[in-house]
N, C-alpha and C positions, 0 to 999 in steps of 0.2 A: 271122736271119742270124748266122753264127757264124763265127771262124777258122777255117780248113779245118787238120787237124791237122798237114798235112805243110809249115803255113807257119811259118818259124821253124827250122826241126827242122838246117838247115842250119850257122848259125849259135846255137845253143843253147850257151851255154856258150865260147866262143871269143872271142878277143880280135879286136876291126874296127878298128884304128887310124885308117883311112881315113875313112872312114865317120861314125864317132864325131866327127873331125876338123871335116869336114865339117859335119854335123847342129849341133855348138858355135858353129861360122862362120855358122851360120842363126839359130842364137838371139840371136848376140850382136847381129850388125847388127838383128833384129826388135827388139832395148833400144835400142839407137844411132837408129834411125827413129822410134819412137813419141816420143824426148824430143826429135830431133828436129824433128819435124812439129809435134806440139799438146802435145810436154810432158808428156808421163803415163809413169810407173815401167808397165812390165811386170810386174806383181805378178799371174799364173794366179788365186789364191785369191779377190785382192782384184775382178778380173774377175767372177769365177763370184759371188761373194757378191752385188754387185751385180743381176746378172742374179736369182739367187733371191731376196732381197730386197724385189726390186723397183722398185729404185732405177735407176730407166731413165736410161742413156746412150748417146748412139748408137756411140761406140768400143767402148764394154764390151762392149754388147750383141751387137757386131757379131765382135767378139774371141772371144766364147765361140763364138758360129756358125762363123767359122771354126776354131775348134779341132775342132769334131764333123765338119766336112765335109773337113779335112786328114786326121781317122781313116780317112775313106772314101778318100781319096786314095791315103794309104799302103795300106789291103788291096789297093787296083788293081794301085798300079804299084811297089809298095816292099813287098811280104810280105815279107820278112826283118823287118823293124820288129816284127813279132807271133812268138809263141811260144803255145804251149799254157798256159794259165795254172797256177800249183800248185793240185794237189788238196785244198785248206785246207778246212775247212769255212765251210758260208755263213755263221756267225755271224760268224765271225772278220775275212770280207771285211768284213760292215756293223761291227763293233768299228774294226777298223781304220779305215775310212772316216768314223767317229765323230768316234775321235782325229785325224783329221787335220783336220777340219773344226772341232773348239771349236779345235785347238791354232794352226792359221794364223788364225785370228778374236781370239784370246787375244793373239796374239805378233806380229799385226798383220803376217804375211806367212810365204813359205813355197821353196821354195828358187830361185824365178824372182823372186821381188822381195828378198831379204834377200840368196844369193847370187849369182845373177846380178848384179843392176840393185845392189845395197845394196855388196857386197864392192868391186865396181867402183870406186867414191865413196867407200870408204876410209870406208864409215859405220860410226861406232862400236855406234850399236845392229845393226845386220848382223852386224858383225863378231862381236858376242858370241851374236846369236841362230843364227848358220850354226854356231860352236864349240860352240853346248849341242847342236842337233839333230841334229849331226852325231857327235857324241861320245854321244847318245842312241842314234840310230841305231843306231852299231854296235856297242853294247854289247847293243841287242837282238838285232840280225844275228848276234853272238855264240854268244848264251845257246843252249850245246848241249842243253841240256832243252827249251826255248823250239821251237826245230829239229825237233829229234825228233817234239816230239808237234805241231807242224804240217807238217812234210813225208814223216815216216816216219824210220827208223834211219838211211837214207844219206844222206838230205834231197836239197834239188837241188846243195846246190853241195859236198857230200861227205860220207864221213862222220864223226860226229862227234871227229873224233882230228885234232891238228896231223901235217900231213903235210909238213910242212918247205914251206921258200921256195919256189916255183916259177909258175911264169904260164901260162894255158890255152893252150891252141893258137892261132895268129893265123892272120886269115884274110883274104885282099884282093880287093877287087871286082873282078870281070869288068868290062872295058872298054867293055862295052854298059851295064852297071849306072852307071857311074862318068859317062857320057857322061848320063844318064839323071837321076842326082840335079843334076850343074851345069847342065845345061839347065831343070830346073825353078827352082832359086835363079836362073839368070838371068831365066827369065819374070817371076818375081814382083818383083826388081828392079828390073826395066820398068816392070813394071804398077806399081809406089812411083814410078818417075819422071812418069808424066804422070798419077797421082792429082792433082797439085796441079788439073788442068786443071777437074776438077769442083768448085772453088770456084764457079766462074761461074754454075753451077746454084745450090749452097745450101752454105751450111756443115758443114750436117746430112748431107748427104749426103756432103761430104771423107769429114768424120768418121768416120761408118761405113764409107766403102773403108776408110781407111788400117786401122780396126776390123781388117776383114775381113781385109783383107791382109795384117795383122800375127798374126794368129791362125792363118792355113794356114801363114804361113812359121815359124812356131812351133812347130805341130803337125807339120809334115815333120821341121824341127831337131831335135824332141825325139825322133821317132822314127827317121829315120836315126842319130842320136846312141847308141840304143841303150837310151834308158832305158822304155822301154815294154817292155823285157825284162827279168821280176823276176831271170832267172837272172843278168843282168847285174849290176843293182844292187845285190843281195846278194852275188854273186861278189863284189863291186867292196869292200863292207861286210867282208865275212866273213875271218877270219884262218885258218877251219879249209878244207882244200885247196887248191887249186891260186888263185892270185888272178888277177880277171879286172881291166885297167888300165882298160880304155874309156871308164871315166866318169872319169878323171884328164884325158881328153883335154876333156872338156866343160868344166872348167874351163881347160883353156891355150886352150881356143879359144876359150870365149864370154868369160873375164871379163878377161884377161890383155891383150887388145885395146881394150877397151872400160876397162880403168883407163887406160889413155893417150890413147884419145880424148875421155873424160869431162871431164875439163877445160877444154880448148880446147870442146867441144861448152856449156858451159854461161855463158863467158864472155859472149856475148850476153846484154841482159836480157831477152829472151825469145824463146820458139821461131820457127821460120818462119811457122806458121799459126795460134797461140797466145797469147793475152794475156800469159800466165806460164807459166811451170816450175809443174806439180804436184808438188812434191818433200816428203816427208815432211816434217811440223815438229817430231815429236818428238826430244828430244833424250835424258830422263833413260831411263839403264839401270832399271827398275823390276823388281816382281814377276812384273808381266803380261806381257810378255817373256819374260821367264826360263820361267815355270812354262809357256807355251802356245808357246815352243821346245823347251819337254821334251815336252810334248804330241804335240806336232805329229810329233817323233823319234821317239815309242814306237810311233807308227802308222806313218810311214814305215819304218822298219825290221823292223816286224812282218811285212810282204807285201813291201814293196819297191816301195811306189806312193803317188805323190801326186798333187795336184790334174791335173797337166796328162794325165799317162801313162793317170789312172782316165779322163777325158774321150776321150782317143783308143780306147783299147780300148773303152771305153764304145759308143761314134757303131760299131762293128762289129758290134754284139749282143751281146756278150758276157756271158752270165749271169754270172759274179763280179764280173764290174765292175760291171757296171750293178749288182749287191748295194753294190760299195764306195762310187758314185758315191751311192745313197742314203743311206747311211751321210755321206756328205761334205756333204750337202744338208740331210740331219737336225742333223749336228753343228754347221752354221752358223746354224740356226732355233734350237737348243735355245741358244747363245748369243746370239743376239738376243732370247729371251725372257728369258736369265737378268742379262745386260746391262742391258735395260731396265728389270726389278726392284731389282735391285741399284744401279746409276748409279755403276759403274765407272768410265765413259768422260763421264760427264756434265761440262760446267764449273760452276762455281759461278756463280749466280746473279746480275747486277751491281745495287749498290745500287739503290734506284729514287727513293731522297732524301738523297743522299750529303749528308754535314755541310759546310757550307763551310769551305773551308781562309781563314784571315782574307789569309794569307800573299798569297793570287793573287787575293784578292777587290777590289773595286771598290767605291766609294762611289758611289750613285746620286742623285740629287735630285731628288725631287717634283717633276713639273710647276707653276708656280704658287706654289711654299711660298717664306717669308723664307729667303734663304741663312741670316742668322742664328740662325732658330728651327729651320731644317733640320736634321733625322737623317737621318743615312746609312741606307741600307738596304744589306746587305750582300748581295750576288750573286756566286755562282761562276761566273768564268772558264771 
C-alpha cells in the first residue's frame, strides 16, 4: 500500500491555519488526559522505545498501536495529512531515522515530550533541549548545499537564494472537511469519558484504552496539524522562500493551553486513575542532553521527520518511511547496546556494609551479660 500521488498535492506547500489549529488542540488535550488519567508524559520516542525494547506496558504498547491505526485513519478520511514524500535517497531516510533514534534515546525525548508536554511545565531541561534541537534543526533546514544535493537545485521549499519575507498561499477547509475533523475529536472525547467505565473489568485493560485512545488522537493531531508534511516542516524551518506558519500554530495550540492548565492539573497528589504523577526526575542540564538534542536536530531537519510523523506515514506503506522508521528502531537498539556497555545511565551502586556513623548509632546489650562488664556493640540506625 502506498500514498496515491494525488493525495497531498492539494495542500503541498500552503499555509492551513485551521487545521493546524485544530490538529494542535488534539495533541494538547491527548498531554492534558494521559497526566490526567494515569499520569504518564506523552513522550512518542519514549513510547516507541519501550514497545521495541520490550519493555512491556499496556499504555505504551497500546499508544504505539494507535499511532499506526490513526495512520490508516487519516489516508481514509483525512489525505491531505499525506504528501508525496522527497525524492532523498534511501540512505539518507535510514541516516536520518538513525539520528533521530540515538538522539531522542541520548536526550531522553523528542519534540512530543520536551516540547509539547516539557515546555508546557516550564521544565528547565525541555526548555534547553527544544532550543538546541530546534536551533539544530534549522540550521540544517538551512544548509543550501545540504538542500541541493537532497532535493535537487530548486529543492521543495525553493531555490536556493533568499527571496525576501513573504508566506505561502493559505488555504481553509471546506465545511464538510471542518464538520469531519470536529466530529472525529468529539468521538474520541467520548470515548475518553466513559473509558473510566472499564476499570470494573481490569486495570490492564483502562490502561490500554486510554493507550489506545490516546495514540489515534495523537496521530489525527499530528496529522491534521500538518507535520506529517516534510514540505511543511521544513517550509516552517527554512529561511530561504516563501515561509510556511502552520507549525507556529502547533505550538499556540498544543502548548500555550496546556502551560495554564498544567498547574492546576498537578496540584492533586495524584492522578485520577494512578498512584503517582510519572514526571521526569531529572534535573541537571548535562552532556547527554545537550549532545542527543543536537542529535536528534540534525535528523529531524535533515528530512523533516520524527518519531510520531515516521509512524503515521509509516502504518501507509510507505517505502521511505518504513526506511526512516528502521532507521529509528536501529538507532534506539544501537543505544541500548551502547548504553549498556558504557553505563551512562547506570546509578552507582549502594554500599552493601556501609560504616557505622557512631553519631545515629545505638548501644546494644548482650542478653544475659553484667551491665557493668557489658560492651556496647554499636549498630546502624
Amino acid at each position: 500500500l502506498t500514498i496515491p500521488s494525488q493525495l497531498g498535492q492539494s495542500q503541498l506547500g500552503t499555509f492551513t491555519p485551521v487545521e493546524s489549529f485544530l490538529g494542535a488542540l488534539m495533541i494538547g488535550c491527548v498531554t492534558f488526559l494521559m497526566m490526567l488519567y494515569i499520569g504518564r508524559i506523552t513522550g512518542i520516542s519514549g513510547m516507541l522505545n519501550a514497545a521495541v525494547t520490550m519493555q512491556y506496558d499496556n499504555a505504551r504498547f497500546a499508544f504505539v498501536l494507535g499511532l499506526l491505526f490513526a495512520g490508516r485513519v487519516l489516508l481514509q478520511f483525512f489525505g491531505f495529512a499525506f504528501e508525496p514524500m522527497i525524492n532523498a535517497a534511501w540512505w539518507l531516510y535510514v541516516l536520518s531515522g538513525v539520528l533521530v533514534g540515538v538522539g531522542t534515546q541520548l536526550g531522553s525525548g523528542c519534540t512530543s515530550g520536551h516540547m509539547i508536554c516539557g515546555v508546557s511545565r516550564l521544565s528547565p531541561r525541555s526548555l534547553v533541549a527544544t532550543a538546541v534541537f530546534c536551533s539544530v534543526g534549522v540550521a540544517v533546514a538551512n544548509l543550501a548545499t545540504c538542500r541541493s544535493f537532497i532535493f535537487g537545485y530548486e529543492g521543495i521549499i525553493g531555490a536556493p537564494k533568499l527571496l525576501g519575507p513573504s508566506i505561502v498561499p493559505t488555504t481553509l477547509p471546506s465545511d464538510a472537511l471542518l464538520v469531519q475533523i470536529l466530529t472525529a475529536f468529539a468521538a474520541i472525547l467520548a470515548a475518553f469519558a466513559v473509558a473510566p467505565l472499564l476499570r470494573k473489568l481490569s486495570t490492564k485493560v483502562f490502561d490500554f484504552a486510554v493507550g489506545l485512545l490516546a495514540g489515534v488522537l495523537m496521530g489525527l493531531g499530528i496529522g491534521i496539524a500538518g507535520m506529517t508534511a516534510q514540505s511543511k516542516v521544513l517550509g516552517f524551518m527554512a529561511f530561504w522562500g516563501p515561509w510556511n506558519p502552520s507549525l507556529a500554530l502547533v505550538v499556540i495550540g498544543g502548548v500555550l493551553p496546556n502551560m495554564v492548565a498544567w498547574p492546576y492539573l498537578l496540584k492533586p497528589r495524584h492522578p485520577l486513575f494512578a498512584p503517582k504523577y510519572g514526571l521526569p526526575t531529572k534535573t541537571k542540564l548535562d552532556w547527554r542532553l545537550l549532545t542527543g538534542a543536537a542529535i536528534f536536530g540534525l535528523g529531524w531537519g535533515l528530512l523533516g521527520l520524527c518519531p510520531g510523523p515516521i509512524l503515521l506515514i509509516a502504518a501507509t506503506g510507505e517505502r521511505n518511511a518504513l526506511l526512516s522508521l528502521a532507521g529509528v528502531i536501529g538507532g534506539m537498539l544501537v543505544y541500548k547496546v551502547a548504553d549498556g556497555l558504557s553505563g551512562w545511565t547506570r546509578a552507582p551502586l549502594p554500599l552493601t556494609n556501609p560504616a557505622p556513623q557512631t553519631s545515629d548509632a545505638k548501644p546494644l546489650i548482650k542478653p544475659g551479660a553484667q551491665t557493668s562488664d557489658a560492651k556496647p556493640i554499636l549498630m546502624p540506625v
